[in-house]
Structure formats: C-alpha cells, structure tokens
LOFIDO-467685 format. One record per atom (N, C-alpha, C): residue in one letter; x, y, z; residue number from 1; atom name. Coordinates in Angstrom, 1 decimal. Example, Ala and Ser with C-alpha at 12.3 -4.5 7.8 and 13.67 -1.06 7.14 Angstrom:
BEGIN
A:13.2:-5.7:7.8:1:N
A:12.3:-4.5:7.8:1:CA
A:13.2:-3.3:7.8:1:C
S:12.8:-2.2:7.1:2:N
S:13.7:-1.1:7.1:2:CA
S:12.9:0.0:7.9:2:C
***
This chain:
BEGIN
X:-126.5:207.9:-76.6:1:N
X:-126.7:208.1:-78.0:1:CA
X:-125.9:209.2:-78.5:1:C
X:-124.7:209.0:-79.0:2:N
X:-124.2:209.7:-79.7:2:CA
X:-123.8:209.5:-81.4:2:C
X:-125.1:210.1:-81.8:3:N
X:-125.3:210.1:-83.6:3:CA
X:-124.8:211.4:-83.9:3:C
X:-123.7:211.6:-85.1:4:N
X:-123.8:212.6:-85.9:4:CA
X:-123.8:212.3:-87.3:4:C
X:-124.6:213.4:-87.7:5:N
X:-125.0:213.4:-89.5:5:CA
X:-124.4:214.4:-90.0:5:C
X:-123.7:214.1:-91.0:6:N
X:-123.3:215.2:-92.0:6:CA
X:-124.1:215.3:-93.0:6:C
X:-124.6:216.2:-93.4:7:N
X:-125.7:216.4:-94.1:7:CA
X:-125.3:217.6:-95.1:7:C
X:-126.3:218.3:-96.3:8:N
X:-125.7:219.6:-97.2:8:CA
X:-125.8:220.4:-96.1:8:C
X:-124.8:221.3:-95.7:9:N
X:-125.2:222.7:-95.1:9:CA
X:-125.7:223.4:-95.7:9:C
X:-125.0:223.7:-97.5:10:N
X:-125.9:224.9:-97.9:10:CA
X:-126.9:224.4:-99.3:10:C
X:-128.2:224.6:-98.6:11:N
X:-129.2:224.2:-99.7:11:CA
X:-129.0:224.9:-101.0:11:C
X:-128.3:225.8:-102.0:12:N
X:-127.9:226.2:-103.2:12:CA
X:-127.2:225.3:-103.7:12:C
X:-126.1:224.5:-102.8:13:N
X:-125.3:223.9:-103.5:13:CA
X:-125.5:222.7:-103.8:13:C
X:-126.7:222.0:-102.6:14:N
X:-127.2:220.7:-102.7:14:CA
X:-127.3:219.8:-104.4:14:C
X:-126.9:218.9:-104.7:15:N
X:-126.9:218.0:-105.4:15:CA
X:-127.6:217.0:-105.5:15:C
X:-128.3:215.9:-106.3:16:N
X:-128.9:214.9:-106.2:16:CA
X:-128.1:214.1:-105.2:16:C
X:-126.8:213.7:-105.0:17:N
X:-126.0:212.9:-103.8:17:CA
X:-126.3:213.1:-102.9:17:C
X:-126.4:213.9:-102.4:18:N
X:-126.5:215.3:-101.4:18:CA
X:-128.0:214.9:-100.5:18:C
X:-128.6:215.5:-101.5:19:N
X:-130.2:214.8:-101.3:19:CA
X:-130.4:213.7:-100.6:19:C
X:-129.8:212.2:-101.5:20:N
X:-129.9:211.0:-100.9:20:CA
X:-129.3:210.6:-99.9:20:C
X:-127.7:211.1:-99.5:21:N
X:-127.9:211.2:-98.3:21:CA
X:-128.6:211.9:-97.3:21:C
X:-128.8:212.9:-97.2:22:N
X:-130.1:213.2:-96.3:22:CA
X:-130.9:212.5:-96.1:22:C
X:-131.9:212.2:-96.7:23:N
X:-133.1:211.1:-96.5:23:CA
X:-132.4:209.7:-96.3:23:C
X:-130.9:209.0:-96.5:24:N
X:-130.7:208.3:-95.8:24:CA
X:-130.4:208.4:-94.1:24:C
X:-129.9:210.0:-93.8:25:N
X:-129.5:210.2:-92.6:25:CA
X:-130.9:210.1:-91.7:25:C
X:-132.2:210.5:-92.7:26:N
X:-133.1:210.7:-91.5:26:CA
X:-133.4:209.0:-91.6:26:C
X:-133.6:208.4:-92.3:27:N
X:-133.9:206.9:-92.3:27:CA
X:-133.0:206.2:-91.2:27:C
X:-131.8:206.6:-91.4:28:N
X:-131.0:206.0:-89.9:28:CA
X:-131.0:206.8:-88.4:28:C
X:-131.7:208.3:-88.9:29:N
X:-132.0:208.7:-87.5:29:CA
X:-133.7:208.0:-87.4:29:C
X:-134.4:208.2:-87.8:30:N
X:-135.5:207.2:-87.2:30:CA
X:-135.7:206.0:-86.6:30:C
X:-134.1:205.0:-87.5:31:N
X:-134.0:203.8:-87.2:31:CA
X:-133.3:204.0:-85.4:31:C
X:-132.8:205.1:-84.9:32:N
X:-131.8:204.9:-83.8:32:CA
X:-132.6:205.7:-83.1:32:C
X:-133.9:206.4:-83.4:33:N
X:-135.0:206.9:-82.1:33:CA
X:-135.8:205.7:-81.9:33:C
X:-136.1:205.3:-82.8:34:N
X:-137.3:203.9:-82.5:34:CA
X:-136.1:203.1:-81.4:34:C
X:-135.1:202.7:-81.5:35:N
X:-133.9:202.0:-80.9:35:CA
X:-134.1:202.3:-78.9:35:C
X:-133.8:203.7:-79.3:36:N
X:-133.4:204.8:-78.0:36:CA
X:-135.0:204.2:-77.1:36:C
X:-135.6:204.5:-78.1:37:N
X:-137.0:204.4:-77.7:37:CA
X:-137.6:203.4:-76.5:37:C
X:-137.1:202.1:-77.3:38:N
X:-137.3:201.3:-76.9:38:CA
X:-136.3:200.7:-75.8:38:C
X:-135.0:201.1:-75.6:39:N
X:-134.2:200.6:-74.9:39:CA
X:-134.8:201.7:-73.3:39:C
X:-135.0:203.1:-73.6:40:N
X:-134.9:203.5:-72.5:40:CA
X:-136.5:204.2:-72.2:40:C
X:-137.3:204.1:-72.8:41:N
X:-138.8:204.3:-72.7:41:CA
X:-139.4:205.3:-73.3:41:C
X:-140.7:205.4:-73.8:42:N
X:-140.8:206.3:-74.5:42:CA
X:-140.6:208.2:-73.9:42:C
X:-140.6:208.2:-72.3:43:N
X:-140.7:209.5:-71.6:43:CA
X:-139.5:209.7:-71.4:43:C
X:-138.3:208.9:-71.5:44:N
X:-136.6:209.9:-71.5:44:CA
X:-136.6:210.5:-72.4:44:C
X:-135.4:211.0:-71.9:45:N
X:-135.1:212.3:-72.4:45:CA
X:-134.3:212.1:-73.3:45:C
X:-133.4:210.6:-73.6:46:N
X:-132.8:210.5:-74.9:46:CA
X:-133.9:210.3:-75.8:46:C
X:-135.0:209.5:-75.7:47:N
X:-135.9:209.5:-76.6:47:CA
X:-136.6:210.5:-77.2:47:C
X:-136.8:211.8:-76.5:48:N
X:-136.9:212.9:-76.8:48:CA
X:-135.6:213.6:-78.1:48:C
X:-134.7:213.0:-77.5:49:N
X:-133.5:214.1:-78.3:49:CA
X:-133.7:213.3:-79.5:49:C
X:-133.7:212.0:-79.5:50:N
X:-133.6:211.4:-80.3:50:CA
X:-134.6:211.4:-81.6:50:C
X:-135.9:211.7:-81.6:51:N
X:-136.6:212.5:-81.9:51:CA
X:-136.2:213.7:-82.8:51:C
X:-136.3:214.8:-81.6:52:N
X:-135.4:216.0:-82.4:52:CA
X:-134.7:216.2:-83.5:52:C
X:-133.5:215.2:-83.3:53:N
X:-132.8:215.1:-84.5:53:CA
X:-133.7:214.6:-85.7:53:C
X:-134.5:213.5:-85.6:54:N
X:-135.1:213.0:-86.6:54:CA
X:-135.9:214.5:-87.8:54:C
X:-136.6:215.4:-86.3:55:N
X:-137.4:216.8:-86.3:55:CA
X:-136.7:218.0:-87.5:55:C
X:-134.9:218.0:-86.8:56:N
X:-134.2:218.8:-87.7:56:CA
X:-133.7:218.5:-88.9:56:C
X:-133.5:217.0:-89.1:57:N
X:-133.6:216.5:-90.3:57:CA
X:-134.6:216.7:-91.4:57:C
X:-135.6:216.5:-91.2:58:N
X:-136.8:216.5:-92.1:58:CA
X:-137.2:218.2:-92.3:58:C
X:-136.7:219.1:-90.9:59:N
X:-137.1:220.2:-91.6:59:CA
X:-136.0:220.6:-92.4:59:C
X:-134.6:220.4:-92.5:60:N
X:-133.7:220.2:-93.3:60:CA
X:-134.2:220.0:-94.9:60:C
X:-134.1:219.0:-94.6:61:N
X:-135.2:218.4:-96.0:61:CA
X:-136.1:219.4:-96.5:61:C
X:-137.2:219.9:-95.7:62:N
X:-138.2:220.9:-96.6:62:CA
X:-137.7:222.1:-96.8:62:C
X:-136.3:222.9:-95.9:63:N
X:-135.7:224.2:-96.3:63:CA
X:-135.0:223.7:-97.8:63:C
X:-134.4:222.2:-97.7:64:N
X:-133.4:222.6:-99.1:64:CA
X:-134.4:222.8:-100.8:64:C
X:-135.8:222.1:-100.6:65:N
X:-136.0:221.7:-101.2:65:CA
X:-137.4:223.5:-101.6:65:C
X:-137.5:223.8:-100.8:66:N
X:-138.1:224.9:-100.8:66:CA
X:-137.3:226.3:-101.8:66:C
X:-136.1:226.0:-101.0:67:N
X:-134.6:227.1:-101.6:67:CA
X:-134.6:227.0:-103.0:67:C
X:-135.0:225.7:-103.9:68:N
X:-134.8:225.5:-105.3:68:CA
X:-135.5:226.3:-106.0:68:C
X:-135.2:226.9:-107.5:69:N
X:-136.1:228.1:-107.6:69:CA
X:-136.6:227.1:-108.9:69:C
X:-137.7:227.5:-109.1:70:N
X:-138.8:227.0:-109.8:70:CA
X:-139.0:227.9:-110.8:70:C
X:-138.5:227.3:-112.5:71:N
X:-138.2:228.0:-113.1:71:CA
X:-140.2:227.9:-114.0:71:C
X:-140.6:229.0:-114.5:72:N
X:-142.0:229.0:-115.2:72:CA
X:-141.9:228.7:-116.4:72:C
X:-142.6:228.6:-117.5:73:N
X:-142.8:227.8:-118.8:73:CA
X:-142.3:228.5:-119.6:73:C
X:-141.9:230.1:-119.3:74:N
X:-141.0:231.3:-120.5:74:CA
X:-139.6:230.6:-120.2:74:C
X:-139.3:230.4:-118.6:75:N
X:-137.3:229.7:-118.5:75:CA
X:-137.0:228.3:-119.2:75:C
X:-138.4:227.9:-118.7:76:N
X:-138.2:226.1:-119.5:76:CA
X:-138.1:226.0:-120.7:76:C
X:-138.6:226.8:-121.6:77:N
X:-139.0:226.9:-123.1:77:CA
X:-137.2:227.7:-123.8:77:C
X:-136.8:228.7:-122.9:78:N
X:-135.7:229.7:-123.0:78:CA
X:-134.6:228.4:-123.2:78:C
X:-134.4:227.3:-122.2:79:N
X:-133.7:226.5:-122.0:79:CA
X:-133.2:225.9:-123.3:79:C
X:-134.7:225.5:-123.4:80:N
X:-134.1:224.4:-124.7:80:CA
X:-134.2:225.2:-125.8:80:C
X:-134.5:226.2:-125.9:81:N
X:-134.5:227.4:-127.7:81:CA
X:-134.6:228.5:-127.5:81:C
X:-132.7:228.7:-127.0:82:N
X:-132.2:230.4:-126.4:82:CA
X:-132.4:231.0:-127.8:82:C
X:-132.3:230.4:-129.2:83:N
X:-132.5:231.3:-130.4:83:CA
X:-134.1:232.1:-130.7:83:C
X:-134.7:231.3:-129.7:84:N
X:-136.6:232.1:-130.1:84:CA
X:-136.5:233.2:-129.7:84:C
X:-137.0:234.0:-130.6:85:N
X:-137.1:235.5:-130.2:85:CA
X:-137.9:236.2:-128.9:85:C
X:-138.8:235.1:-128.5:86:N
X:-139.6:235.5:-127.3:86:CA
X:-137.8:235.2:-126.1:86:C
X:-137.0:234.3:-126.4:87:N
X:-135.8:234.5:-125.4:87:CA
X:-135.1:235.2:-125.6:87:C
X:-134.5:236.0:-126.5:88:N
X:-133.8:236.8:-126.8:88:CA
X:-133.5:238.4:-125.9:88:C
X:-132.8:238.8:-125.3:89:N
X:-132.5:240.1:-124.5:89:CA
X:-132.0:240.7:-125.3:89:C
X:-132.4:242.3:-125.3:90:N
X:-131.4:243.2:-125.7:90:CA
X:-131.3:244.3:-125.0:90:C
X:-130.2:244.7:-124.9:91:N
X:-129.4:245.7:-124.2:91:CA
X:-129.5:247.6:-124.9:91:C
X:-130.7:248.1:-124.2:92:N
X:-130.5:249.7:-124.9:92:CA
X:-129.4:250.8:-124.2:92:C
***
C-alpha cells in the first residue's frame, strides 16, 4: 500500500478547494483501508497503517477547521457597515 495525499499543509491558507479535497482524500483513504483490510486481514499491520492515515486525515480536518477564527456579531455587523459608528476606530 503505497498511498500518498497531498493535502493543505497550512490551515490559514486553506480555501474552500482545499477543503474538498481533503474530505475527498479521506474518502479515498477509507476506501483503500476497507481494501487493505480485506485483502490482508483485519490484524496486519498494513491494515493498521492503513487506518492511521485515514486517523491523520480527519484529525487534519478538525485542526484546519478549528484554526478558522470565528468572527462575533460586532465583526459581522463591522463587515457589512464599516460607516456605523459603533465600527469606527480612532487613533489618540
């Protein structure tokens, strides 16, 4: 079994593309543990690795998606009406 995934390395830069492949890489790593699985039993040790990857994938997935900063109702509001005075900065 030799799979490799390219995946986002850096969760800041991640993009919606980005994303979708990931969750397609784990969908084809699942598909090639179930595979491994069954060709060489569930107690090898490819089945195990095979696994793993599926393991570092998904926690992939929850680091990038964690990394996103989650903006509160003053940023969201700021967004769409930088002219409201409650958004407005000033510099003393």
């Amino acid at each position: 079994m030799t799979a490799i995934y390219n995946v986002a390395p850096n969760a800041f830069n991640a993009d919606k593309d980005e994303a979708t492949d990931l969750e397609k890489a784990i969908l084809s790593a699942i598909a090639e543990a179930r595979s491994t699985c069954e060709l060489n039993g569930d107690g090898s040790p490819n089945c195990a690795v095979a696994w793993d990857i599926v393991e570092e994938l998904q926690a992939e997935k929850s680091h990038q998606l964690q990394a996103k900063k989650h903006k509160n109702s003053l940023e969201s509001f700021c967004d769409l009406h930088p002219e409201a005075l409650e958004c407005l900065i000033y510099d003393i």
